[in-house]
C-alpha positions in Angstrom: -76.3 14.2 -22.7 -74.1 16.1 -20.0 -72.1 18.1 -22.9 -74.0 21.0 -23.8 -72.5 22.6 -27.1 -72.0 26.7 -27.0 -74.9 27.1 -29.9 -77.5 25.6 -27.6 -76.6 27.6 -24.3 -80.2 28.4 -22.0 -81.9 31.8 -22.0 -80.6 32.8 -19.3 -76.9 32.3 -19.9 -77.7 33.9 -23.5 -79.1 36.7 -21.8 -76.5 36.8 -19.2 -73.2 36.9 -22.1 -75.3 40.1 -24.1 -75.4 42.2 -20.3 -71.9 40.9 -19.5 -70.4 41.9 -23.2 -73.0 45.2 -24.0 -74.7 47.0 -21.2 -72.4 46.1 -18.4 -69.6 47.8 -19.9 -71.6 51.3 -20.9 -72.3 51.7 -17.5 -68.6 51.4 -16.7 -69.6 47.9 -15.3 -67.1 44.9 -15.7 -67.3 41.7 -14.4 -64.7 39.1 -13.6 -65.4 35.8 -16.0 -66.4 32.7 -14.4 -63.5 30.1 -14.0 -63.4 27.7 -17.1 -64.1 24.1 -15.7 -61.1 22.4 -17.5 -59.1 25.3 -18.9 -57.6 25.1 -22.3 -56.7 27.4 -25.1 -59.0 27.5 -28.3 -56.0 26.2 -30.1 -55.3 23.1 -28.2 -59.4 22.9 -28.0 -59.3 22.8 -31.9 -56.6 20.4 -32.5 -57.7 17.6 -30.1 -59.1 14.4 -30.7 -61.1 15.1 -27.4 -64.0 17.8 -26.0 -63.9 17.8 -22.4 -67.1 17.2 -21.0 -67.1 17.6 -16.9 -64.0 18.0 -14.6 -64.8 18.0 -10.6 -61.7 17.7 -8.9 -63.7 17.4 -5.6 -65.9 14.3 -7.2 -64.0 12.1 -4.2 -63.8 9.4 -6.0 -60.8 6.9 -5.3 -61.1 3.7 -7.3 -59.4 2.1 -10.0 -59.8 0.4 -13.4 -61.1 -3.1 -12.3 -64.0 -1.1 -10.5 -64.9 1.1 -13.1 -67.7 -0.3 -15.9 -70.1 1.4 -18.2 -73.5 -0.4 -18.3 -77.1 -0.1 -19.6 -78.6 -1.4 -16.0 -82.0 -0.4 -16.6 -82.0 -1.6 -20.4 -83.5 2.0 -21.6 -80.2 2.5 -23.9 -78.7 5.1 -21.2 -75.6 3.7 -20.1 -74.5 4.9 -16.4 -71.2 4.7 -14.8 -70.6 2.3 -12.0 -67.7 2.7 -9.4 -66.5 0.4 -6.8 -65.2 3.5 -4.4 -62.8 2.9 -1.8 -63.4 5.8 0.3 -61.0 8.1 1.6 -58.1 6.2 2.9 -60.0 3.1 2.3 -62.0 3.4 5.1 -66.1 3.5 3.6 -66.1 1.4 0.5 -69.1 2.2 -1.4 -71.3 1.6 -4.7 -71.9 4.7 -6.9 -73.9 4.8 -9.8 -73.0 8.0 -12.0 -75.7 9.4 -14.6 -73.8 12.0 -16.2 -71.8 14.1 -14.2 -74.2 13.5 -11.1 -74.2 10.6 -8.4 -77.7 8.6 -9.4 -77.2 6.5 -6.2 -75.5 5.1 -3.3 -74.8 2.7 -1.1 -72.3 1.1 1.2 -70.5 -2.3 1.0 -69.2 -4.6 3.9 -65.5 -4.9 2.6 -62.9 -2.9 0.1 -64.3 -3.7 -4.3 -62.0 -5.5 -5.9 -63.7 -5.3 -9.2 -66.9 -4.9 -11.2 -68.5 -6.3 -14.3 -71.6 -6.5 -16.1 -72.5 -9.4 -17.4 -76.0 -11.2 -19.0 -77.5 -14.0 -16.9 -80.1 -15.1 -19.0 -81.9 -15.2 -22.9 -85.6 -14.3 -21.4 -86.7 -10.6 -22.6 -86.2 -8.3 -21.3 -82.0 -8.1 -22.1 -81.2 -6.5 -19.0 -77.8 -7.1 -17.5 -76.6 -7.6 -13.9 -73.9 -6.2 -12.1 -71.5 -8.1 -10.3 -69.3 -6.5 -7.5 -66.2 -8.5 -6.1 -65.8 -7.8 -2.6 -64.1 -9.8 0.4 -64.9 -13.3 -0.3 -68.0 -12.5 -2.0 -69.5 -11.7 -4.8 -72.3 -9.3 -5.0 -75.0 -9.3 -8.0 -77.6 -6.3 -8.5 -80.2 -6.4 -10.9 -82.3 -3.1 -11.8 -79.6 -1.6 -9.3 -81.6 -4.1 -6.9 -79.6 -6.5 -4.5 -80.0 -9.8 -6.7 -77.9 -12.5 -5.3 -75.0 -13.0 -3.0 -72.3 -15.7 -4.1 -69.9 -16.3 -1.0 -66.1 -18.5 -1.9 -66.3 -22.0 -0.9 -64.5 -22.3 2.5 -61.0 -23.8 2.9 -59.9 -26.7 5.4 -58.5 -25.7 8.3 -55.3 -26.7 9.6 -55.2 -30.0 11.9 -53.2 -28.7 14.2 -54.3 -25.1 14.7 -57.8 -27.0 15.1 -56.5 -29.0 17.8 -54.8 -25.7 19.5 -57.5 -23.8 19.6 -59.8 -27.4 21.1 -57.1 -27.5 23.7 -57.9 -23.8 24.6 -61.4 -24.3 25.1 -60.9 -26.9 27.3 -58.6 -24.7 29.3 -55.8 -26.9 28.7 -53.5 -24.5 27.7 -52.7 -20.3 28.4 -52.7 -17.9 26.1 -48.9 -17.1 25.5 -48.1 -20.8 24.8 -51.1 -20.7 22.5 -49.3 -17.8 20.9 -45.7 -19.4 20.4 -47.2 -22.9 19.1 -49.4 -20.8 16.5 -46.1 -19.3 15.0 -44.2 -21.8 14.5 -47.4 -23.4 12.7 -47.1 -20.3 10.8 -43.7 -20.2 9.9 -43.8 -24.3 8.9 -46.9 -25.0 7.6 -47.9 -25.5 4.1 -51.7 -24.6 5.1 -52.1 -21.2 6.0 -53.8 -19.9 9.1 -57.1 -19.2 9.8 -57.9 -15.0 10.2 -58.8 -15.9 13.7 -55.8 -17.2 14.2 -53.8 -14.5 12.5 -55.9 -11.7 13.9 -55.0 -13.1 17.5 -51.1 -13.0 16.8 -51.3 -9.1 16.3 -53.1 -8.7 19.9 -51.3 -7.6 23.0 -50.5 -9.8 25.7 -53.0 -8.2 28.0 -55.3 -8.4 24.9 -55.0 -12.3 24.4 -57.5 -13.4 27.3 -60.2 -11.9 26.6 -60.0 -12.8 23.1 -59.4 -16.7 23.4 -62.8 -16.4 26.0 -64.5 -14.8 23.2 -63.6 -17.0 20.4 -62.5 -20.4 21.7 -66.3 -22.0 21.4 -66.4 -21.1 17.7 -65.4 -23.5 14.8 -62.7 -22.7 13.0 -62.8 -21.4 9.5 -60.3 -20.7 7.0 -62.0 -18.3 4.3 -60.3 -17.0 0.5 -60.7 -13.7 -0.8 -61.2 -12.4 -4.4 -58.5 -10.7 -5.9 -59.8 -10.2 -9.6 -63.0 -10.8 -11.9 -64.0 -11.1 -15.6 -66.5 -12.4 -18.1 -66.2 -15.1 -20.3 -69.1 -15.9 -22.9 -71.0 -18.9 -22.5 -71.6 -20.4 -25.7 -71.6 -17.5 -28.5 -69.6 -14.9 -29.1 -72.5 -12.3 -29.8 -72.3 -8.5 -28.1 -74.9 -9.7 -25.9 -74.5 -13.6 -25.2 -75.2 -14.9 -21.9 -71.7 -14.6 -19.5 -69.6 -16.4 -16.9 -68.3 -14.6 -14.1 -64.2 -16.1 -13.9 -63.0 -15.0 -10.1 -59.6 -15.1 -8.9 -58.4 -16.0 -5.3 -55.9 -15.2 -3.1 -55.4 -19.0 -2.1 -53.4 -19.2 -6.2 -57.3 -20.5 -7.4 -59.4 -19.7 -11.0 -63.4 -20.3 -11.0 -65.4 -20.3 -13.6 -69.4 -19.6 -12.4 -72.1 -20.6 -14.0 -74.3 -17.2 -14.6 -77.7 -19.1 -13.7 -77.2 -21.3 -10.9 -74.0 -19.4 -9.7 -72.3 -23.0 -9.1 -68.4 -24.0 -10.3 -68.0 -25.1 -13.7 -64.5 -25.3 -13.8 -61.6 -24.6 -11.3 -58.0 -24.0 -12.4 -55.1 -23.9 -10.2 -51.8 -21.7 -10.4 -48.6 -21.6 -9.1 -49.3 -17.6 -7.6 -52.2 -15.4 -6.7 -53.8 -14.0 -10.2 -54.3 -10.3 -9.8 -55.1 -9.3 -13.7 -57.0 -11.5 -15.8 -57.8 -11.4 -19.8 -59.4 -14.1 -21.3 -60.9 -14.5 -25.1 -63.3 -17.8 -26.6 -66.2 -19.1 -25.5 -66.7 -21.9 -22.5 -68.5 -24.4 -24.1 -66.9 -24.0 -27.8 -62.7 -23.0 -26.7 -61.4 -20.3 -24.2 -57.3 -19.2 -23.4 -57.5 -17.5 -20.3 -54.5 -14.4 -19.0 -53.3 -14.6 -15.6 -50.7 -12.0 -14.3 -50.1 -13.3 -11.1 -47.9 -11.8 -7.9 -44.7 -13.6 -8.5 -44.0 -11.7 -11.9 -45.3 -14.1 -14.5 -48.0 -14.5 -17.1 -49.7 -18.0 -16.9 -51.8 -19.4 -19.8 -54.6 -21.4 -19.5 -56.8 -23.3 -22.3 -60.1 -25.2 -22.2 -59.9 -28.4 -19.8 -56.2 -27.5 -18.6 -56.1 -27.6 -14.9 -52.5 -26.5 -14.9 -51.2 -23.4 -17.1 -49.7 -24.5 -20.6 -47.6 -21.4 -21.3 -45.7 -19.1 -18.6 -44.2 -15.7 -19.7 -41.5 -14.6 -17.5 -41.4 -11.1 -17.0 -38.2 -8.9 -15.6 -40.3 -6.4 -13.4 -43.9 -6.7 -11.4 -47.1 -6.3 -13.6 -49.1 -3.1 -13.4 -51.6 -3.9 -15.7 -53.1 -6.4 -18.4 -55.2 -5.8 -21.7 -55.4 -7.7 -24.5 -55.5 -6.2 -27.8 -56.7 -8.2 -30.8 -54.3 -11.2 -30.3 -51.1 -9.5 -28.3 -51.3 -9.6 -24.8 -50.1 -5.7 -23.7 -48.4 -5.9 -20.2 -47.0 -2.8 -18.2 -44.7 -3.0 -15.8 -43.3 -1.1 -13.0 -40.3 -0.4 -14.9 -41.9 2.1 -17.0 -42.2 -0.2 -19.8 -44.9 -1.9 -22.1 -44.7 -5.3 -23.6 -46.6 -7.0 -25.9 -46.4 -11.0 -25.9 -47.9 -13.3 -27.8 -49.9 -16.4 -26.0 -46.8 -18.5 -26.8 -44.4 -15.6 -24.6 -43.0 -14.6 -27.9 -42.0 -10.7 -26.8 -42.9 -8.7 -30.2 -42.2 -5.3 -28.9 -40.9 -2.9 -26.0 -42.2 0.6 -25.6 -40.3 2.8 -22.9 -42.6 5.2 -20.9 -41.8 9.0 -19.9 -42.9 8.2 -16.3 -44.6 5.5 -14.0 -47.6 3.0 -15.2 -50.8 3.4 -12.7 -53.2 2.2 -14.6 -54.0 0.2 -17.7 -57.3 -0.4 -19.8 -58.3 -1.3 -23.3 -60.1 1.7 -26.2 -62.1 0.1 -28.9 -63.5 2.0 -31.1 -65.8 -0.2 -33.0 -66.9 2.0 -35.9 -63.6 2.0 -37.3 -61.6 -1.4 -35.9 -59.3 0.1 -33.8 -58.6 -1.5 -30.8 -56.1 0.6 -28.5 -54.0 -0.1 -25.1 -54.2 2.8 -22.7 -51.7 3.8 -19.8 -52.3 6.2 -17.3 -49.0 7.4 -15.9 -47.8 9.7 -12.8 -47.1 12.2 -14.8 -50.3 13.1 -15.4 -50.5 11.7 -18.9 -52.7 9.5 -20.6 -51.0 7.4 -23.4 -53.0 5.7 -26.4 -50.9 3.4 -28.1 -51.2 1.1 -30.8 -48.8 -1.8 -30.2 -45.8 0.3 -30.5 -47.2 3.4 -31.8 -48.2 6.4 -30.3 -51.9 7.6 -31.1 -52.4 10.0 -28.5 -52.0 11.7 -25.6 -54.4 13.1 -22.9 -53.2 15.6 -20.2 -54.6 16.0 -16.9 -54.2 17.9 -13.8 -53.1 14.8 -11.5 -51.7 11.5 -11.5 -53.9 9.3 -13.1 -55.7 6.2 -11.2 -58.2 4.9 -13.1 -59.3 4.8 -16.8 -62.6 3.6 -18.4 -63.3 4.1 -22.0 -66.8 2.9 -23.9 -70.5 4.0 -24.4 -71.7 6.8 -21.4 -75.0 8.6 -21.5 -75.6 8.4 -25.6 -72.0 9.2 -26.6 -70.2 6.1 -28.3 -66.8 6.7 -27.6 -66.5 8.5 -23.7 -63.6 8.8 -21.5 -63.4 8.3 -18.0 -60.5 9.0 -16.2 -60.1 9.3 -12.0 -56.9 11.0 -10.4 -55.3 10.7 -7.5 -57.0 13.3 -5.2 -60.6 11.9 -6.1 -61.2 13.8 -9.2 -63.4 12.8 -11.9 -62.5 13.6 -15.5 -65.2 13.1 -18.5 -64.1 13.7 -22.3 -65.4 12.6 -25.2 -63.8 11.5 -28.2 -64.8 13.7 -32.0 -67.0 11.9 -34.4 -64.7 13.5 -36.9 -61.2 12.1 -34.9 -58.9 9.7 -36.6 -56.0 8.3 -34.3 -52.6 8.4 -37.1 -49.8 6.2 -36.5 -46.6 7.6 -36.3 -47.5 10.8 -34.5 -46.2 10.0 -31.3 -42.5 9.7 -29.8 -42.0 6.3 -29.7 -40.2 4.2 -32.6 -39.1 5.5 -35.6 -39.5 9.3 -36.4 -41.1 9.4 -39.4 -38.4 11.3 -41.4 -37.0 7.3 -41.6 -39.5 6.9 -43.9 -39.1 9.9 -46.1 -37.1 9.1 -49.7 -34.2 11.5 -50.3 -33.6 13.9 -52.9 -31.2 12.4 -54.6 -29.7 14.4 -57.7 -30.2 12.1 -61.2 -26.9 10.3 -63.0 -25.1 12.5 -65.2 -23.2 10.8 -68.3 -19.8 12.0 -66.2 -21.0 9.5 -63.0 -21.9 6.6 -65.3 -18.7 6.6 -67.0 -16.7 7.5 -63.6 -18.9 4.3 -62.3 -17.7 2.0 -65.6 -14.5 2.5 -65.1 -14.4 2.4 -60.9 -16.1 -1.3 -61.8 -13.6 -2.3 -64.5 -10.3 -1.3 -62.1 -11.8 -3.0 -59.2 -12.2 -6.3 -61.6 -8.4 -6.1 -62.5 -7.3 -5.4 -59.4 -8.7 -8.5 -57.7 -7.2 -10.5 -60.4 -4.1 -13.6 -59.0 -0.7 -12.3 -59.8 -0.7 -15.4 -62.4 -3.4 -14.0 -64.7 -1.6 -10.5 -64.4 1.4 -10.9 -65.7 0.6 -14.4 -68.2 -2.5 -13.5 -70.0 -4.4 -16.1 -71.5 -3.5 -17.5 -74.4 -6.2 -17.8 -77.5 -7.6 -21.6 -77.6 -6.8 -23.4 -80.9 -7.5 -26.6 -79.3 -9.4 -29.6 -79.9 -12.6 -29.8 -81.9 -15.8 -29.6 -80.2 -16.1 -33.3 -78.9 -13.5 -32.5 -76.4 -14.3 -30.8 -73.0 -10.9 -29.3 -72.2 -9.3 -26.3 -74.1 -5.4 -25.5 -74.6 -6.4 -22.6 -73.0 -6.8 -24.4 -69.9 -4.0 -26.1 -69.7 -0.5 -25.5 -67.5 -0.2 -22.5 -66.1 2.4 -20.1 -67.6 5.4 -20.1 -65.0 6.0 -16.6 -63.9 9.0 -14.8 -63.2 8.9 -13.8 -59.4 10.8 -10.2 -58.4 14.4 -10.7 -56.6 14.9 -10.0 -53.5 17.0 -6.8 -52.6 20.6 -7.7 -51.6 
């Protein structure tokens, strides 16, 4: 792969440390060292989990963890890194496809990602998968890195009565600036939204506004969703590679499940907010439970045939991310918190965070069963965590944006992290690394777990304890059984239930009062 170890350096770097370190320096010759890529002291190289493959903190890459996917596109067991970029300041979305450290390709999209997947669209051999790319109100499917297919969201129906505005103003019936007041006030009472035409001519000048009802007045009306969030969902098996749905999110509050052949609507779910993370588990054909974090601070819950959520999980803060881990839904917040839930909303646990959530995404590491949540923070930190225990924790140079953890090249277990000024950080995790709970910060220290030395019983403390027991028994004796003891029964035979032993109490004398 990228990672060359030190034993297996070229010739001419071999040749290059024996001048720097023997002949250079008899000639009175030294030369500065090179700058170490991702600096780090030998110590902290030997006691981390992690060897850091490539750091380029001029990669200029701006994305985050929705767009990032590790994927065997060509079916040649070299898995390549995809990235939905943004471009600086969001202004040249593009498609890169990263081989290593090195940009394999590129080329532009029409609108800003809004996330990527890989999915299988078919059984026929060869098992090579697609990739889907979420992008305006489309959906963009590459096979063999190849344009495939090109899904496009069902259109909406327009509003009557911004319709019939904009049919008045092609008949010339009305001006521009009443135009403008009768389309905010549909805007401010309507339950139907506006079209973008309509919207987009609200933000013009007035001097603006002719030209632009000239130009659009003889087109239709169309009133057009956008995708705000993607996922797979297996079809009918729950195999590695079984043939997957794509499941899209809307912004008009809308869930559609695709098929992967046909690329038609199997299923369409409605919620009370727009979905912006989504987790779901099951198959589609057997029984799925679909996760939607949605823009109004809940959690909605969604089984097979259920148009409407069954569950809701009410957070106290916006979600900043969503991963499901085994069967607790992990959910970070912008209150520098992470909370795991089960599908019912039960809250099992709170973690507290050293500094702001970015970015959220799932480590499995399949070899051993560990399934992990991690959080990229502002700090600079990435945090591995294990419901509420801390496995690990990454450093980097910059605020962390993005986080993608799987298969890359021929290494297993690769980490791919993005930071805030486009740069592009690669580790990859020791064959020989285990992650130990309890190492971490959070919850109990481990010294709650440690038994005391406690010294042994002497005879002295036995008898001490004896005779502590025996005072306190007396003590919390009635007056009456102080001062009358009980008298020895000589009573009835053993037919009878009752003893003279039992019988009236002993009258007592009480203490006089002083006079």
């Amino acid at each position: 792969m990228f990672y060359t170890p030190s034993s297996e350096l070229p010739t001419h770097l071999i040749l290059r440390n024996q001048l720097r370190q023997v002949f250079f320096p008899s000639l009175g010759i030294h030369l500065p060292r090179p700058p170490q890529l991702f600096p780090s002291s030998p110590s902290s190289e030997a006691s981390s989990k992690w060897l850091d493959a490539h750091y380029d903190p001029m990669a200029n890459i701006h994305t985050f963890s929705a767009c990032l996917e590790l994927a065997d596109l060509h079916g040649d067991g070299e898995y390549k890194l995809v990235v939905g970029d943004l471009g600086p300041g969001g202004q040249q979305p593009r498609l890169k496809v990263l081989k290593g450290p090195t940009v394999l390709s590129e080329s532009p999209l029409p609108a800003l990602p809004a996330a990527a997947a890989t999915f299988l669209m078919e059984q026929h051999e060869p098992r090579t998968p697609a990739l889907a790319l979420a992008s305006g109100p489309c959906v963009y499917v590459y096979k063999n890195l190849r344009p495939y297919f090109k899904f496009s969201l069902p259109q909406l129906p327009p509003n009557p009565l911004e319709q019939d505005l904009w049919h008045q103003a092609k008949e010339d019936r009305i001006d521009p600036l009443t135009l403008k007041e009768m389309l905010e006030g549909i805007r401010e009472k309507a339950e139907v939204p506006l079209s973008a035409q309509s919207l987009r001519f609200l933000q013009l000048e007035p001097s603006e506004m002719e030209a632009f009802v000239n130009q659009h007045k003889s087109k239709s009306i169309r009133r057009q969703t956008v995708i705000t969030t993607m996922t797979t969902l297996k079809k009918n098996l729950a195999d590695e590679d079984a043939v997957s749905c794509l499941v899209l999110g809307t912004e008009n509050k809308e869930l559609l499940v695709l098929d992967p052949e046909a690329f038609t609507v199997l299923a369409k779910m409605s919620l009370p907010s727009v979905p912006v993370f989504l987790e779901v588990s099951g198959q589609f054909d057997v029984e799925f439970r679909l996760a939607a974090a949605c823009r109004n601070g809940n959690i909605y819950i969604l089984r097979r045939d259920s148009k409407r959520p069954r569950y809701c999980i009410e957070l106290s803060a916006q979600p900043v991310g969503l991963v499901r881990v085994h069967k607790v839904l992990v959910v970070g917040s912008n209150r520098d918190s992470l909370h795991g839930f089960t599908h019912k909303g039960k809250r099992l646990w709170t973690v507290q965070m050293p500094a702001a959530i970015l970015t959220m995404n799932l480590l499995e590491q399949r070899s051993r069963g560990l399934q992990a949540v991690m959080a990229g923070l502002a700090n600079g930190e990435v945090r591995i965590h294990r419901d509420k225990a801390l496995l690990s924790v990454v450093r980097t140079p910059d605020a962390v944006t993005s986080l993608c953890f799987g298969r890359y090249g021929r290494e297993d277990h690769t980490l791919i992290v993005t930071t805030r000024g486009g740069g592009l950080i690669i580790k990859i995790l020791k064959r020989t690394a285990v992650f130990v709970e309890g190492g971490g910060e959070a919850g109990p220290p481990p010294a709650q777990a440690m038994k005391l030395n406690m010294p042994r019983k002497t005879r002295l403390y036995v008898d001490q304890t004896l005779r502590e027991r025996e005072a306190g028994t007396a003590s919390s004796r009635p007056a009456s059984a102080l001062c009358a003891p009980p008298q020895p029964c000589t009573g009835p035979s053993r037919q009878t239930s009752t003893c003279c032993a039992s019988g009236p109490p002993v009258p007592t004398r009480r203490p006089s009062s002083p006079a």
